[in-house]
N, C-alpha and C positions, 0 to 999 in steps of 0.2 A: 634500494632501487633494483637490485638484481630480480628480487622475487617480485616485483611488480606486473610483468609480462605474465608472469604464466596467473598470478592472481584476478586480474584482471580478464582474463578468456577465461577459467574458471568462473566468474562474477555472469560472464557474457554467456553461458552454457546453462548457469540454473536461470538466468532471465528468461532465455529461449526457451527452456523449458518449463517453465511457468505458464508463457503467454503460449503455448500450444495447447496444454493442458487446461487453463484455465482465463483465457481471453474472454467467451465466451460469457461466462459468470462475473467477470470485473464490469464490462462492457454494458452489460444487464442493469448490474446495479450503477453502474454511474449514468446512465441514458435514466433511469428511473430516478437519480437525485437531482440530475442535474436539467431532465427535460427535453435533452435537444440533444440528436444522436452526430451530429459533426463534432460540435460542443465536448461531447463525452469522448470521443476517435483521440478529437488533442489532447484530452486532459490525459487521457491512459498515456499515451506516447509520449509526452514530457513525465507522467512518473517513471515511468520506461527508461529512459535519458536519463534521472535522477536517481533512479537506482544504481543505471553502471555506474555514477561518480561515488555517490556514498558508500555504498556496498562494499564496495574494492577498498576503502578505505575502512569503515567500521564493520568488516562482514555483511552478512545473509543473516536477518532479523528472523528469530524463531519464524513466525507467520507470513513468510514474503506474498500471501495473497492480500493479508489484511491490508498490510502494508502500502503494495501498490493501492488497494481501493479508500483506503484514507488520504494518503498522496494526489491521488488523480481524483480525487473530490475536492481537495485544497485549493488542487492548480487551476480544477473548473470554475471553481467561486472564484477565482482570481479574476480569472476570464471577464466574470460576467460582470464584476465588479469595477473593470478595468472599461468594458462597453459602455456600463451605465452610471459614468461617476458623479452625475449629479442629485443620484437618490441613492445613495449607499448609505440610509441608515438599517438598522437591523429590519425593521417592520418593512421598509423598501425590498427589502433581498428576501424577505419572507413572498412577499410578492412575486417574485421575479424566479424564485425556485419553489418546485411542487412541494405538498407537505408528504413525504411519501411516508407514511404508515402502515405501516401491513395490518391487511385486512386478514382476520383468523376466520372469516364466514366462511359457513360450508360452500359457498359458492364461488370463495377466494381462487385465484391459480396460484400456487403454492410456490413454484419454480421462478425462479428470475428470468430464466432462458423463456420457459414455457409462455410469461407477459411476455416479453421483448417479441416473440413470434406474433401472436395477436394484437402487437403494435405496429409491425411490420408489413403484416396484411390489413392494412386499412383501408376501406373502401373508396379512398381519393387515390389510390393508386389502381395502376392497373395490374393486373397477374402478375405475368411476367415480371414486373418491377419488386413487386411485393414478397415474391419468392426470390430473387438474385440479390433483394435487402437484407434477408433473412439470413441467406450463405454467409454474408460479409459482413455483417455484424453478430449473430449470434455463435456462427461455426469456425469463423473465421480462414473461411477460404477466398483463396489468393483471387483478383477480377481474371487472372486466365483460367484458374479451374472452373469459377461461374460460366462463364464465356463458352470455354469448354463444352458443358454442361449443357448447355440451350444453343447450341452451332452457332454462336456468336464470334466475331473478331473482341479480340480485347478492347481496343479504341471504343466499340459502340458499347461496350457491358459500362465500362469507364464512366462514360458519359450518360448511359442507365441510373446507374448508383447515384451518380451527383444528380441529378434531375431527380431523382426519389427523395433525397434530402433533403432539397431546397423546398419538393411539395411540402414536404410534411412541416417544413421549420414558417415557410411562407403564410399558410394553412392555421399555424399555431396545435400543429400537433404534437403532440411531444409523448410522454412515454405514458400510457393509460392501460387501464384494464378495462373492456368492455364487460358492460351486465351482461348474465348469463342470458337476457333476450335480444343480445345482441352476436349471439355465436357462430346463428348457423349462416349468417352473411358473410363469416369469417373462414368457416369450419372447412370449408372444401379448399381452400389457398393455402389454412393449416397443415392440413393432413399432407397436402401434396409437395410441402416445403418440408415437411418429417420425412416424406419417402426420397427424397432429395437427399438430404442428409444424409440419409442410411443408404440409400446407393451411390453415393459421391463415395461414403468410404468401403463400399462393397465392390466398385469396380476399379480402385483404384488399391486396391489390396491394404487398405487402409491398419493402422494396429497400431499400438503400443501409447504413446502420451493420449493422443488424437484422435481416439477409435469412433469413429462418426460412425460407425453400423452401432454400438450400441447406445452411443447419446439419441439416435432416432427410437429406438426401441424401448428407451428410459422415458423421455417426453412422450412416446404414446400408450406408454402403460400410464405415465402420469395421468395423462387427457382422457382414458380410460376408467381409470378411477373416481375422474372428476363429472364424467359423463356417460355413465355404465351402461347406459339405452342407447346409443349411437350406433346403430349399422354399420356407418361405414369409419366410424374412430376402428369398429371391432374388423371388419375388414382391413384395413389399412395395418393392423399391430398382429392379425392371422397372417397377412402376407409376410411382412418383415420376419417372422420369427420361423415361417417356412423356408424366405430364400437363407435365413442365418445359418437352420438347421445343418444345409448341404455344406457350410465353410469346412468344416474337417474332407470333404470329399471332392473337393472342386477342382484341386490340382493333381497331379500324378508324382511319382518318384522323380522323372524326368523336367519337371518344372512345368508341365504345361498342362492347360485347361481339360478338365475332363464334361462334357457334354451331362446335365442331368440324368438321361435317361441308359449312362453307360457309368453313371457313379455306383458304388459298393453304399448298397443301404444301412450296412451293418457301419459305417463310417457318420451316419448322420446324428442327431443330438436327439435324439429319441424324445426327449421331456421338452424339447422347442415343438416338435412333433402334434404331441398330444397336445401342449395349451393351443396351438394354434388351430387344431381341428375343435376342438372345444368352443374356442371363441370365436370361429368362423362358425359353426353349427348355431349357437347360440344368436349373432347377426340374421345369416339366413333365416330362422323363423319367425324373423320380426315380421318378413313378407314387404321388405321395402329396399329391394333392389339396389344396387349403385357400384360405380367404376372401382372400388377398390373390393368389394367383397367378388365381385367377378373375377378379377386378377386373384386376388387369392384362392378360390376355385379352383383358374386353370394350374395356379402353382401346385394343389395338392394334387389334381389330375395327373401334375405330368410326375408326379412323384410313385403314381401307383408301382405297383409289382404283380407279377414279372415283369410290367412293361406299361407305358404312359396312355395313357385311354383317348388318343387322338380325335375321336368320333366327337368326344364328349369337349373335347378343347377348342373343335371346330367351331360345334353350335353356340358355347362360352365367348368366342372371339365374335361371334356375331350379336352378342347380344351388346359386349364391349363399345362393338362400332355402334351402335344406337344411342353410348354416352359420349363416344370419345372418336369422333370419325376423322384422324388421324395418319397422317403416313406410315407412321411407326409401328401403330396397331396393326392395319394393313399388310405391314412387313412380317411381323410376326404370324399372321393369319394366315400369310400364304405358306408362310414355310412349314405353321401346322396342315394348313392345307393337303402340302407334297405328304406329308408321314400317312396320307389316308389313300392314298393312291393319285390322287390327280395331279403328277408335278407336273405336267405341261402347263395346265389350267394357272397352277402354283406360279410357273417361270412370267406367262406372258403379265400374272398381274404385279411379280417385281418389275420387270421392262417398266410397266406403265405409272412405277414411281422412282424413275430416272430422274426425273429434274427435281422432284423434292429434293432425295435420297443418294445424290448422286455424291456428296462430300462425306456422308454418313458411313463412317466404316463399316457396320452390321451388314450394312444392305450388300455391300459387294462381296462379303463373308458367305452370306445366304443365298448370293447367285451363284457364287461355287459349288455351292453344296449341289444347287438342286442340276444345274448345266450338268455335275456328273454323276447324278442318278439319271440323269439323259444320255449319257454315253457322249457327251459334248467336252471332251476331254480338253481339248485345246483351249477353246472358251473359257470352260472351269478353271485353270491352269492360271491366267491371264487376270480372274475376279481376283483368284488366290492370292495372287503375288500384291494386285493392285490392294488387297485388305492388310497383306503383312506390312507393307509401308507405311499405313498409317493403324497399326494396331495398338491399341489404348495399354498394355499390360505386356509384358515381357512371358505373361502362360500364354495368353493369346496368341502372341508374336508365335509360339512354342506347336500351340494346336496347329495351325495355320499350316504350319511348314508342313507338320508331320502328313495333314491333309494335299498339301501340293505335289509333298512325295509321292505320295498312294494315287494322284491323278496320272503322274508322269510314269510311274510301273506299265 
């Protein structure tokens, strides 16, 4: 009995850290045996529970991922068995659960994760739902980092997710792989649930079990692979592996954020660098335009040397607002704006996304900035302080300050 305790939170540590590491891939494959992604939520979460008992009791089974996915495939057939006990014979339950066979066609999605995304984006839903499904089942972020994520309150992501569920169970949708002519009604909720991914763990300094900057950049090299003509797949995996490149350069000694265009180049990932102009070169001469090869553009723009080609990030941001007429875009437009000379022009069109942007920490980061390249000290002083309150990151928190300082000098 004595060694019980401490065996036990030992048992409860490699659990946790399973399901951070690999929820994600359990989740995939049980939603694809079982069909019905509530369905699959329980079945994980009672092998989960059935783990800490036996575990602690019989050890950690060499394969604790098998483990749980044969487990929580068990508890799901139970489920289903336990709904419909009037047809439980085998050829009934063949019925009642998909015959999931992996498909080896070159046209197969290879990844569990990779289906589950184009399951999640399914055309009965709307956007927004389609991608906040994706967070919480596939990446397994918490309904406040979703929430987060889309300036939502928890309560209404909450009630997002269950209402995506119930469509899709209602619906009789369950876990499928769409024909390859059914992709590109999917392709653009894909891509933008990938870039989701990858800056859920890019802004939140993501790393170690959970590194969601490179589960986005794995899935889109995958979808790459699987679709080597796609424009904006190749945009969208040019961008990620441009903003990846700066991670060695992004913070300081001091712990706080360093601005792209004051990072040390010789700190960047040189060979992110090069595939990424490569495969953004390669997109562009397709000559078929779209929001993610622009973003990635402006990213390599603003990377030039000696210094960021603002002219050229201008005209980029305006072709942006032609796909994506946005507040956000807007925000960033003007603050490229100000580096060209025009920050008044810059300030008055932050002001004019006040009520968007008014909860949105960035915006009130970038009226600091620009109120004191206006000699508007006071003001600036005031966005500052109001951005450090609610600063998403503890570098940021770091920049902010060092920025309020140098208003009040």
């Amino acid at each position: 009995m004595k060694n019980a305790a401490p065996k036990a939170i030992a048992v409860t540590h490699v659990i946790e850290d399973v399901m951070r590491r690999e929820r994600g891939r359990l989740l995939a494959g049980l939603i694809a045996r079982l069909g019905d992604f509530q369905l699959a939520e329980d079945a994980l979460q009672e092998a989960s529970i059935s783990a800490l008992k036996l575990w602690g009791r019989a050890g950690v089974p060499h394969d604790p991922v098998a483990w749980l996915m044969k487990v929580g495939l068990n508890k799901g057939i139970d489920q289903v068995r336990a709904r419909q006990r009037e047809a439980r014979n085998a050829d009934d339950l063949a019925d009642v659960l998909p015959d999931f066979a992996r498909d080896d066609s070159p046209d197969a999605i290879p990844d569990e994760r990779l289906r589950l995304i184009f399951t999640c984006c399914h055309p009965a839903l709307e956007e927004k739902s389609r991608v906040a499904l994706t967070l919480r089942s596939v990446c397994n972020l918490s309904t406040r980092e979703i929430a987060a994520a889309f300036l939502d309150t928890e309560p209404a992501m909450g009630q997002r997710l269950s209402r995506a569920k119930a469509k899709l169970r209602s619906k009789g949708i369950g876990y499928s792989v769409p024909d390859p002519e059914l992709w590109p009604d999917r392709l653009g909720t894909v891509l933008s649930t990938l870039y989701l991914i990858f800056t859920t763990g890019y802004l939140t300094e993501d790393a170690g079990p959970r590194d969601l900057c490179r589960e986005g950049i794995f899935l889109s090299r995958l979808l790459h692979k699987l679709r080597p003509n796609e424009p904006e797949i190749e945009g969208a995996l040019a961008l990620m592996l441009l903003t990846e490149a700066r991670r060695p350069a992004r913070i300081d000694g001091d712990g706080a954020s360093v601005p792209v265009d004051k990072q040390s180049p010789a700190l960047w990932i040189g060979a992110h660098i090069r595939e990424a102009q490569a495969v953004l070169a390669s997109a562009m001469a397709r000559r078929q335009p779209g929001p993610f090869q622009i973003k990635a553009a402006i990213a390599d723009c603003h990377m030039m040397r000696p210094g960021p080609d603002w002219a050229q990030m201008s005209l980029l941001y305006g072709a942006l607002w032609g796909f994506e007429p946005t507040p956000v875009v807007a925000l960033n437009w003007a603050v490229v704006l100000a580096e060209t000379g025009h920050v008044a022009i810059a300030l008055q069109q932050l002001d004019s996304l006040e009520r968007e942007l008014d909860q949105f920490q960035p915006w009130h980061a970038a009226r600091g900035h620009l109120l004191h390249k206006l000699g508007r000290n006071a003001e600036a002083a005031d966005a500052y302080r109001h951005a450090i309150l609610t600063a998403p990151t503890e570098a940021s928190r770091r920049f902010l300050e060092v920025r309020l300082r140098n208003v009040a000098e």
